[in-house]
C-alpha positions in Angstrom: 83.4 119.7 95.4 84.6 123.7 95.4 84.1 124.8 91.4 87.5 126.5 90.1 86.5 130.6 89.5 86.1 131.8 86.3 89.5 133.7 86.1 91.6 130.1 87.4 89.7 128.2 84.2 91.4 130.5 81.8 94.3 129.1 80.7 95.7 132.3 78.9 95.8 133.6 82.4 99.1 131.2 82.8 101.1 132.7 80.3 104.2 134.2 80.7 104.1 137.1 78.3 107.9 138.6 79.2 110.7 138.0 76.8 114.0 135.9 78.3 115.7 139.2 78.9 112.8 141.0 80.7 112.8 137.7 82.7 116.4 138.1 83.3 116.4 142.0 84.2 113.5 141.3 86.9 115.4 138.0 88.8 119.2 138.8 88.3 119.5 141.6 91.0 122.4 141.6 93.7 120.1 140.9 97.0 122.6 143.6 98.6 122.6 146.4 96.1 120.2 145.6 94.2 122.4 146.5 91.1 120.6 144.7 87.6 122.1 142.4 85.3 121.0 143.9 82.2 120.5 147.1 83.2 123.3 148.2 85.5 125.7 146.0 83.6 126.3 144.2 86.6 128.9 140.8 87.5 126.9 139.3 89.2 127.9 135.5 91.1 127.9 133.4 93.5 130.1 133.8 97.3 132.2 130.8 97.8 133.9 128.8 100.3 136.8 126.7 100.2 138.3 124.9 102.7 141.7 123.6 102.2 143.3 120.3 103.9 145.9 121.3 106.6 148.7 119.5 105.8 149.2 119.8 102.0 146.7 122.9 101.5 144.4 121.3 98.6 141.4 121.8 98.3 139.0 119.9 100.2 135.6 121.3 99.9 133.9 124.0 97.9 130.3 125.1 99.2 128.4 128.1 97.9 126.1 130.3 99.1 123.1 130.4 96.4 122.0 134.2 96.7 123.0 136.1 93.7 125.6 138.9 94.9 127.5 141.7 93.0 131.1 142.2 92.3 130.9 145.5 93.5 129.3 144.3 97.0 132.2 141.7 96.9 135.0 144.2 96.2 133.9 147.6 97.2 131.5 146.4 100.1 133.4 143.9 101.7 130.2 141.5 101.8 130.7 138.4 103.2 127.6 136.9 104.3 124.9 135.6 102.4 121.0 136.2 103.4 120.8 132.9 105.0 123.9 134.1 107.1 126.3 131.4 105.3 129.8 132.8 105.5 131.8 132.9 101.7 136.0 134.0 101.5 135.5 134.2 98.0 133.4 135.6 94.5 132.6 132.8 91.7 130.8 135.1 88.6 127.5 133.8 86.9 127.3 133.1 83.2 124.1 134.6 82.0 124.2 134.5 78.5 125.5 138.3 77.9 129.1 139.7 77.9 130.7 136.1 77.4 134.2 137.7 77.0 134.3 139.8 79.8 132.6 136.9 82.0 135.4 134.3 81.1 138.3 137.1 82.2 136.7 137.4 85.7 135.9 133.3 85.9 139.6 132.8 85.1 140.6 135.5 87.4 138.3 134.3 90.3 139.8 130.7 89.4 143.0 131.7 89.6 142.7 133.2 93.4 140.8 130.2 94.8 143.3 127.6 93.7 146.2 129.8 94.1 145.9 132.7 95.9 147.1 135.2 93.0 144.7 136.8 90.6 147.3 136.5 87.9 148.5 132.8 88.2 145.4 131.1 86.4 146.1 127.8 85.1 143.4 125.8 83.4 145.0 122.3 84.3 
């Protein structure tokens, strides 16, 4: 039997010392411009893709690439390939618990494109 070192026996070695937010500000960063949650303000999300049945256009399937992208690398960057090389047509924003209000707008807004194709025709039914 291989004894544990002295350091691995310490328990207070395993302690996360960070607040939530410090946690948040290190592992909510766009993985193509590494813009912050906290600290650049940024929307970040999720890419998204739908595909739609041919002959009535619903919705069959929504899949989503789990990397953690910006709106600005959605918008002003055109990105629309995730790290694992999964193709997305569209942006889904991330709740984080910070900026409810303006999280909700884009949600609706995002919402509104996917099921209809218009930023402006949101619908909650």
């Amino acid at each position: 039997m291989i004894p544990f070192s002295a350091v691995e026996t310490n328990p207070e070695m395993f302690v996360i010392h960070k607040t939530e937010l410090d946690i948040l500000e290190e592992e909510c960063v766009c993985f193509h411009t590494k813009l912050k949650l906290i600290k650049d303000k940024a929307i970040l999300g999720s890419g998204v893709s739908i595909t739609r049945l041919p002959r009535t256009g619903e919705i069959r399937s929504v899949t989503s690439a789990m990397d953690l992208l910006s709106l600005q690398a959605f918008m002003r960057d055109g990105l629309r390939t995730s790290l694992s090389n999964e193709k997305f047509t569209h942006f889904l924003p991330l709740f984080f618990g910070i900026e409810k209000e303006r999280t909700i707008h884009l949600v609706k807004k995002s919402l509104a494109m996917i099921s209809t194709g218009n930023t402006k025709k949101f619908n909650p039914s």
